[in-house]
MIVEX-468566 format. One record per residue (C-alpha): residue number from 1; residue in one letter; x, y, z. Coordinates in steps of 0.2 Angstrom, whole numbers. Layout:
% MIVEX-468566
NODE  resi  resn     px     py     pz
NODE   NUM     A      X      Y      Z
...
% end
This chain:
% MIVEX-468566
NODE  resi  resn     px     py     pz
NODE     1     X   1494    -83    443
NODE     2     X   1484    -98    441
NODE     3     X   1482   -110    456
NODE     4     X   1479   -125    447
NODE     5     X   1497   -122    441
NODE     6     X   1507   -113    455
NODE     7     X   1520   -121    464
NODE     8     X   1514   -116    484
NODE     9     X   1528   -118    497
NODE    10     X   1527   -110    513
NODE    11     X   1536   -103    527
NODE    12     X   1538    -92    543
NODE    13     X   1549    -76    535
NODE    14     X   1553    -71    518
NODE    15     X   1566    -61    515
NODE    16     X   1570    -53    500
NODE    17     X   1589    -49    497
NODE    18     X   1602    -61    502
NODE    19     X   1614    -46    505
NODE    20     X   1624    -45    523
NODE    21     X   1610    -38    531
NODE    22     X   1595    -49    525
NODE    23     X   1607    -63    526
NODE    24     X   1611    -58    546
NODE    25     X   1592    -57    549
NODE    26     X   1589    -75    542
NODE    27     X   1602    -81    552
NODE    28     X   1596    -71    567
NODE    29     X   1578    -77    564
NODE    30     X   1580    -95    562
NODE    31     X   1594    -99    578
NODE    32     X   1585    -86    589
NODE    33     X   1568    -86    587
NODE    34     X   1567   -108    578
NODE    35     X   1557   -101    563
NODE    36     X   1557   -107    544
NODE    37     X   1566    -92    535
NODE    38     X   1565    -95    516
NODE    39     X   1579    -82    506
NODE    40     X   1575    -73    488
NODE    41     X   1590    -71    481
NODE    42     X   1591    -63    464
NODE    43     X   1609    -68    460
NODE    44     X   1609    -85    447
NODE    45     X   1620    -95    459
NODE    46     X   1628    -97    477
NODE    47     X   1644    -88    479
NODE    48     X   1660    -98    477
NODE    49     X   1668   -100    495
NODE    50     X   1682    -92    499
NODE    51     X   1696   -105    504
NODE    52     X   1709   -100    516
NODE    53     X   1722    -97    502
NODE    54     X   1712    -85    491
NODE    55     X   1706    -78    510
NODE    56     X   1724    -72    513
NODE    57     X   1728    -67    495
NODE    58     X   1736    -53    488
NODE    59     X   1719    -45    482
NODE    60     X   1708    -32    491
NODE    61     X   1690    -31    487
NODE    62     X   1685    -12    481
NODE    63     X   1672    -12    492
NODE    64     X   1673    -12    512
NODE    65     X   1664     -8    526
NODE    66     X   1667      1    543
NODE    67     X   1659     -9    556
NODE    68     X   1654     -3    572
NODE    69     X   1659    -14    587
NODE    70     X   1639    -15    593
NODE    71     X   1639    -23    571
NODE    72     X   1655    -35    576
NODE    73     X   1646    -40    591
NODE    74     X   1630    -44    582
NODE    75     X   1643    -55    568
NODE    76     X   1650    -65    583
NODE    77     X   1634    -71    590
NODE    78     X   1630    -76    572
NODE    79     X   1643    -86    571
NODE    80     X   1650    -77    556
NODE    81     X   1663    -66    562
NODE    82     X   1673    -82    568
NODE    83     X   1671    -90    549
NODE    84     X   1682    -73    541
NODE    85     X   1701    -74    541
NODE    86     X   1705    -61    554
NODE    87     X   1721    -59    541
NODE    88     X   1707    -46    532
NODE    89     X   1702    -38    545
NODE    90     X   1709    -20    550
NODE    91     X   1705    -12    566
NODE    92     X   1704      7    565
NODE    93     X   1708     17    582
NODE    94     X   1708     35    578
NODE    95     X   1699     46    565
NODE    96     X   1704     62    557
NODE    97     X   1696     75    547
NODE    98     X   1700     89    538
NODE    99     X   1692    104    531
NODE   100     X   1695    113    514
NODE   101     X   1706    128    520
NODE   102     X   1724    127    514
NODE   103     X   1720    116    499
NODE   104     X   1735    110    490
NODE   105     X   1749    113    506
NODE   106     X   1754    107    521
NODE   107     X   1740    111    535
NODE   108     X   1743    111    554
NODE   109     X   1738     96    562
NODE   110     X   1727    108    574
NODE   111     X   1717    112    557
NODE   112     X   1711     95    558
NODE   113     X   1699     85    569
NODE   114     X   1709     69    577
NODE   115     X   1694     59    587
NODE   116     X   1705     45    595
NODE   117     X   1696     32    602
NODE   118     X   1698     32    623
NODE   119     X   1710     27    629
NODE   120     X   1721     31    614
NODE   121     X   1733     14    607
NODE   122     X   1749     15    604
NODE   123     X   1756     12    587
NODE   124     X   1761     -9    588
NODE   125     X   1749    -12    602
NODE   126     X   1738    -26    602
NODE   127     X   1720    -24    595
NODE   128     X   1709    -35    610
NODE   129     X   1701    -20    619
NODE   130     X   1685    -17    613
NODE   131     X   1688      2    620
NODE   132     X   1701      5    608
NODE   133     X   1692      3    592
NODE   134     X   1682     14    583
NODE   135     X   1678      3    570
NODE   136     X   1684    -15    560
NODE   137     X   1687    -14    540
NODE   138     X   1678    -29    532
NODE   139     X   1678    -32    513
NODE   140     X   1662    -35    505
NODE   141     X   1666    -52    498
NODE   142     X   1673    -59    515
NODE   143     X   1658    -53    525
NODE   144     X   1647    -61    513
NODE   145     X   1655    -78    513
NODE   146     X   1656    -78    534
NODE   147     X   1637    -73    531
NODE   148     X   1634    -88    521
NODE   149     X   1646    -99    527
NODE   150     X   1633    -98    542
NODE   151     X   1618   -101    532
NODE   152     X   1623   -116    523
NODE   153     X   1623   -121    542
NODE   154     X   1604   -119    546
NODE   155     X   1591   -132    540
NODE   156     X   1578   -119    543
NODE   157     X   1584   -107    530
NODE   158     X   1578   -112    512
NODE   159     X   1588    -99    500
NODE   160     X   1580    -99    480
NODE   161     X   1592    -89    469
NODE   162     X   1589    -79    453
NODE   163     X   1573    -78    462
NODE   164     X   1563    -64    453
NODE   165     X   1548    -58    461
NODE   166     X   1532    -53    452
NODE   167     X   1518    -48    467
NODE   168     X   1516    -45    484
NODE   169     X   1496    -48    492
NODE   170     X   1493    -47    512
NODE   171     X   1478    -58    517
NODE   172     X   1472    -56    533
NODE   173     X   1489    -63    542
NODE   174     X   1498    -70    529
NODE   175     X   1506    -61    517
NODE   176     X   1509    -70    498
NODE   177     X   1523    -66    487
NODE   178     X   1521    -73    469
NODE   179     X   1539    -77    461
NODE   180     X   1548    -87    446
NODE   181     X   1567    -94    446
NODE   182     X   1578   -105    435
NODE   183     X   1564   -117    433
NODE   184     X   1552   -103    426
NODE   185     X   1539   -113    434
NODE   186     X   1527    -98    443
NODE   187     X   1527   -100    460
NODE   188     X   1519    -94    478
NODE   189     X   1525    -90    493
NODE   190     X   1516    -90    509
NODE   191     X   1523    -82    524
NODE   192     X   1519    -75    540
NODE   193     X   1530    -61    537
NODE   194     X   1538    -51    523
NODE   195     X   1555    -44    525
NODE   196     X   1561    -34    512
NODE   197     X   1581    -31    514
NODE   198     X   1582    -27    495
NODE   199     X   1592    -11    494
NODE   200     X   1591      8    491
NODE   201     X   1580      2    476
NODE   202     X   1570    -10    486
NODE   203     X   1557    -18    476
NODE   204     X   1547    -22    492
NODE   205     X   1548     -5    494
NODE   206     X   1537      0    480
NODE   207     X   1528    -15    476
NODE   208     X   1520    -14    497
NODE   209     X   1516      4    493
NODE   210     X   1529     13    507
NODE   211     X   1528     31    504
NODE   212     X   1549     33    499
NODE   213     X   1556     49    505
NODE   214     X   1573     55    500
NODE   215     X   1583     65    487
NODE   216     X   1595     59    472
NODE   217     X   1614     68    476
NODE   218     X   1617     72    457
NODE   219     X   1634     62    464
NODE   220     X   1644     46    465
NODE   221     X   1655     38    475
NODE   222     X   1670     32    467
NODE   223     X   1680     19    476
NODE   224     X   1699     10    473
NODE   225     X   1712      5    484
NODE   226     X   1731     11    487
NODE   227     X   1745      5    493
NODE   228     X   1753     22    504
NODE   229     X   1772     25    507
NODE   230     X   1769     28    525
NODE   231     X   1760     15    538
NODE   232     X   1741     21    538
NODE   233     X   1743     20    558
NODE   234     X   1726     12    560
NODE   235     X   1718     27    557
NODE   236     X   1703     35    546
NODE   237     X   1705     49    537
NODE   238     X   1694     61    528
NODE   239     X   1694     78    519
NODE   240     X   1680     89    515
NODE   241     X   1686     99    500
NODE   242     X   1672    110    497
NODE   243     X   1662    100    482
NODE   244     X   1667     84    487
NODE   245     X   1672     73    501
NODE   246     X   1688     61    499
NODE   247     X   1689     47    514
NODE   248     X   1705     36    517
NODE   249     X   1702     21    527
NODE   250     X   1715      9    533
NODE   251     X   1717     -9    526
NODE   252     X   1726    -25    532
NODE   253     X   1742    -27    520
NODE   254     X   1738    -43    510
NODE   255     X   1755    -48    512
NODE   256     X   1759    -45    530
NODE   257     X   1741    -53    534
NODE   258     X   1749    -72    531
NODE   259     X   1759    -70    545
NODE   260     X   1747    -69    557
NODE   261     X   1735    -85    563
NODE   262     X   1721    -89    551
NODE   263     X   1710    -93    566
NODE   264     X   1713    -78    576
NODE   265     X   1696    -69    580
NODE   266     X   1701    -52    585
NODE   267     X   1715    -47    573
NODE   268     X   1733    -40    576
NODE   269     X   1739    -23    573
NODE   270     X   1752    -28    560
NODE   271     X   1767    -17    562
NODE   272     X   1767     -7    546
NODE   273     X   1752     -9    536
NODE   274     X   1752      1    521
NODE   275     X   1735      1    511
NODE   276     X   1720     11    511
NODE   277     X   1703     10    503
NODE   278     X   1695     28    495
NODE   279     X   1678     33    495
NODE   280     X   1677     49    484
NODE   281     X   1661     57    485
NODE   282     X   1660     70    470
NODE   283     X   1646     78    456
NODE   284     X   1644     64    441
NODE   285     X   1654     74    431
NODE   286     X   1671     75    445
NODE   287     X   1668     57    445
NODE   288     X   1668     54    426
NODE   289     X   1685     63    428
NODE   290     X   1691     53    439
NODE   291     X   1687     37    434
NODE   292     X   1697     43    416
NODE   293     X   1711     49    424
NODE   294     X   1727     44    419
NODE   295     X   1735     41    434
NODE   296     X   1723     41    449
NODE   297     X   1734     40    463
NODE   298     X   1743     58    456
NODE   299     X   1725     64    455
NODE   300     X   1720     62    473
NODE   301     X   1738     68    482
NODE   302     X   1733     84    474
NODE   303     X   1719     87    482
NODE   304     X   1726     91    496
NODE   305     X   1745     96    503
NODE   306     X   1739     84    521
NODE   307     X   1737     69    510
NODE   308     X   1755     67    506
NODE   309     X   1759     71    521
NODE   310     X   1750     59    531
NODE   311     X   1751     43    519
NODE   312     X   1767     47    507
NODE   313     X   1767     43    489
NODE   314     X   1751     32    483
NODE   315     X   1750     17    471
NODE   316     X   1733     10    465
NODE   317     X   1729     -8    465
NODE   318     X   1718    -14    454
NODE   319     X   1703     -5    445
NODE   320     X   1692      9    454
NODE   321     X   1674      8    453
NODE   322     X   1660     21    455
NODE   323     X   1644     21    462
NODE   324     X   1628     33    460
NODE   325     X   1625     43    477
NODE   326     X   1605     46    483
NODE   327     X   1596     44    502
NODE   328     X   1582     34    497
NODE   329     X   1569     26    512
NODE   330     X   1552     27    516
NODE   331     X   1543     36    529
NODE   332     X   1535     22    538
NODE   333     X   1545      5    539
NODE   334     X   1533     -7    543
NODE   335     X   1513    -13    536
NODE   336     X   1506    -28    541
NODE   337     X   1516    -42    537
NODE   338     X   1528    -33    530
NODE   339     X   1542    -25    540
NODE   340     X   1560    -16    529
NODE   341     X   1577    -17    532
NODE   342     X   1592     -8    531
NODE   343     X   1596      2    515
NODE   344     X   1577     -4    510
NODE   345     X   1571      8    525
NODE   346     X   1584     21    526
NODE   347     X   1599     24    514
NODE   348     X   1611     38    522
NODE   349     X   1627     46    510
NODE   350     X   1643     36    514
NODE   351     X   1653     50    521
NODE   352     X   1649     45    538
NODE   353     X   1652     27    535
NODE   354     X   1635     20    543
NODE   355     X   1625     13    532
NODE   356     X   1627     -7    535
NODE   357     X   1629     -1    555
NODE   358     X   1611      5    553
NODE   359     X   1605    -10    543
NODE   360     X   1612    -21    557
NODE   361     X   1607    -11    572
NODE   362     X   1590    -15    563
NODE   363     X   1593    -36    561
NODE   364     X   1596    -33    583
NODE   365     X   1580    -22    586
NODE   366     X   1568    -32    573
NODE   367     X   1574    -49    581
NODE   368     X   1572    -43    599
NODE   369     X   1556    -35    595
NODE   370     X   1548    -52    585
NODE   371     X   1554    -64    602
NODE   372     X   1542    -54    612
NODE   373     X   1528    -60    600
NODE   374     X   1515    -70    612
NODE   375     X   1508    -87    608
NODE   376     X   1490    -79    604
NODE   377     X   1500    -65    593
NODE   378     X   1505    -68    575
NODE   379     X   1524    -60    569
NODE   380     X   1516    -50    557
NODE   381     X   1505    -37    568
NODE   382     X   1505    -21    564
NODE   383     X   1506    -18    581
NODE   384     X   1521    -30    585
NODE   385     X   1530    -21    569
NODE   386     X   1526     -4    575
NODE   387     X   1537     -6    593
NODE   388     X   1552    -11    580
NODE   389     X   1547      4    568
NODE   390     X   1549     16    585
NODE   391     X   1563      8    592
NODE   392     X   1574     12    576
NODE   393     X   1566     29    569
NODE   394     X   1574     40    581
NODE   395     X   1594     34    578
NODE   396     X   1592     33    559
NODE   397     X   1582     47    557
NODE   398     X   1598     57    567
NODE   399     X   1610     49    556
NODE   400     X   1602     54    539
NODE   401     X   1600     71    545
NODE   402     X   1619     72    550
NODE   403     X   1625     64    534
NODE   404     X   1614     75    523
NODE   405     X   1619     92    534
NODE   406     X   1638     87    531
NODE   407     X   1637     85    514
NODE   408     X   1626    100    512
NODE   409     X   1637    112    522
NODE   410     X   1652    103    511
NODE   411     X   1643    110    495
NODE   412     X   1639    129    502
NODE   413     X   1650    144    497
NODE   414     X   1642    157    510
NODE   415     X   1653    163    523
NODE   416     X   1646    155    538
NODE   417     X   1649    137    529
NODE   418     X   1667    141    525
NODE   419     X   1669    146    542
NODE   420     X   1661    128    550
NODE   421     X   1673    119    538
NODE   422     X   1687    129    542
NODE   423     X   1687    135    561
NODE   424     X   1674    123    568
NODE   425     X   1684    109    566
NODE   426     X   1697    117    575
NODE   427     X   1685    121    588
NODE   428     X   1679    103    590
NODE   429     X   1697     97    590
NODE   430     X   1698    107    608
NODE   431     X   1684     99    614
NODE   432     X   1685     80    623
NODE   433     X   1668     80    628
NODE   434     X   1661     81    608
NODE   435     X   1673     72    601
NODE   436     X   1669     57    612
NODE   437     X   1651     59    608
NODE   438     X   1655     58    590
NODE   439     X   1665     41    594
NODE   440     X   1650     35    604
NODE   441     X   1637     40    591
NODE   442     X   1651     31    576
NODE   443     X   1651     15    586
NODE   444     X   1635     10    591
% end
């Protein structure tokens, strides 16, 4: 670039991705710690606001998160978490999982792991103790629009979109990140701190020179909604079927939603809510199939004899999407002045649903770990980064490992596998203790 020609402007933070998790940062960083926060968004345009009609409509969005109460809690300080209809919210009390033995029939319930959260809720309860939920089902598209319902908010967070980065140079201090938009006019960036929240693709990633560790699953996720015959019962389901993994997840009903008050926070159990959102995790080639398949609902009941069982006769609503499967991070998360977030760091396979907790738990421990940042110091030490590098390595490196075990022992043949997926889950159904350790670790 030419200086006699580039646009400078400058700022405290740079975030690249105006996704939920680089948008919770910015909003973290600019009410927490008072900085200039400036967004590069690659998308040409704001996203359209929901409004409370189209929030409340009879439309589900394909793609939803699980969020931990620890990511809810993080939401409401935002602000954000107050800004989403609670009419799309789904509270999720119970989980239950089931190996690949007696694929095709009915399979005793003691067959299957049913992790409830303590104490259990009774069917129709109301959903306002935070020690009976697992977990909260978010659409994508609501989250996002609670996120940036919040950052139109802020006049310390600057947002340029279709924002298309060209180079990253650390000076000293300062760390400059050279970009163009709808203008075309070439522009500079100066900040004190680079945060690149960019995705499993990050381009921060590999334009700062991180080291990425990982491996490609040869899989994809494809993903659709269903309305069941049977009330879900707020829970999660999830079957491991020897090649892939098939998850159910409970959904508020559209319908029964308008009935409850738009500016509730927590959400109600509605009394029979009858939709779920799949997450099948299969090799390219299943997924091609199932994607063409001519009746998609017929092809997932079969997988499994429980799956009729538990949910009744299933009807898709609208189109399924699919999605390419690969852990994708970097061995180290932070350099100096430049610091990764959430999938951008560590990407984990969805089967344990933990992927945006992660990337949240991140915005918590980056933003704790910047407030401690002296007068004399600058936010984009090395050594200041390195305290939020440690303080998150550990839990994510624990969730990768356990999300890529699973799906590993899902895909063996050998006898001690088929004996983990068939008789272990029986075994950890017997046992309180681990079951509510696997709750703890889920909802953090």
């Amino acid at each position: 670039m030419h200086a006699n020609t580039t646009t400078k402007i400058e700022t405290d933070i740079c975030i690249i991705g105006g996704g939920p998790i680089g948008l919770a940062f910015a909003l973290a960083a600019a009410t927490r710690l008072s900085v200039r926060v400036t967004v590069l968004e690659t998308a040409p345009t704001p996203p359209v606001q929901l409004t409370t009609i189209n929030a409340t409509a009879n439309t589900l969005d394909s793609r939803v998160y699980a969020l931990s109460p620890a990511s809810c809690a993080l939401l409401a300080q935002l602000g954000a978490w107050q800004t989403m209809a609670a009419a799309r919210l789904q509270v999720v009390n119970s989980m239950r999982i089931w190996g690949d033995s007696g694929r095709g029939d009915s399979e005793s319930p003691d067959r299957s792991l049913n992790a409830s959260s303590p104490p259990d809720l009774e069917l129709g309860a109301m959903a306002n103790a935070a020690s009976t939920i697992i977990a909260t089902m978010v659409e994508h598209n609501h989250l996002l629009d609670g996120l940036w319902q919040k950052v139109r908010e802020q006049a310390n967070i600057s947002v340029v979109f279709a924002a298309r980065p060209t180079v990253i140079n650390v000076v000293e201090s300062a760390v400059f990140v050279g970009f163009t938009d709808n203008d075309a006019v070439e522009k500079m960036l100066q900040s004190k701190l680079l945060v690149g929240a960019d995705g499993v693709n990050s381009w921060v990633r590999r334009q700062a020179g991180f080291d990425a560790v990982g491996t490609d699953y040869s899989a994809s996720a494809v993903v659709a909604n269903f309305q069941c015959e049977l009330a879900h019962g707020y829970a999660a389901r999830q079957w491991f079927l020897g090649q892939s993994v098939l998850a159910l997840l409970p959904l508020p009903d559209a319908s029964a939603a308008k009935t409850q008050h738009p500016d509730a926070v927590i959400p109600l159990l509605p009394l029979t809510p009858h939709e779920v959102s799949m997450v099948w995790s299969c090799e390219h080639a299943h997924a091609a199939r199932v994607m063409a398949s001519a009746d998609l609902a017929v092809e997932v009941s079969a997988q499994h004899g429980m799956i009729g069982a538990e949910l009744g006769r299933l009807t898709l609503i609208g189109a399924p999407r699919k999605f390419p499967l690969s852990r994708r991070g970097a061995a180290q998360f932070v350099k100096p002045c430049v610091v990764l977030l959430g999938d951008a760091a560590h990407s984990v396979h969805p089967l344990a649903g933990q992927g945006a907790n992660l990337g949240f738990g991140d915005v918590v421990a980056l933003t704790e770990t910047l407030a401690t940042c002296g007068k004399f110091s600058n936010i984009g030490d090395l050594s200041l980064l390195q305290r939020y590098q440690r303080s998150r390595r550990e839990h994510s490196t624990a969730v990768t490992l356990v999300t890529d075990g699973l799906y590993k022992l899902n895909r063996a043949t050998n006898v001690p596998a088929q004996w983990l997926r068939h008789q272990g889950l029986q075994v950890l159904n017997r046992s309180q203790i681990v079951k509510r350790a696997m709750i703890g670790a889920a909802t953090n």
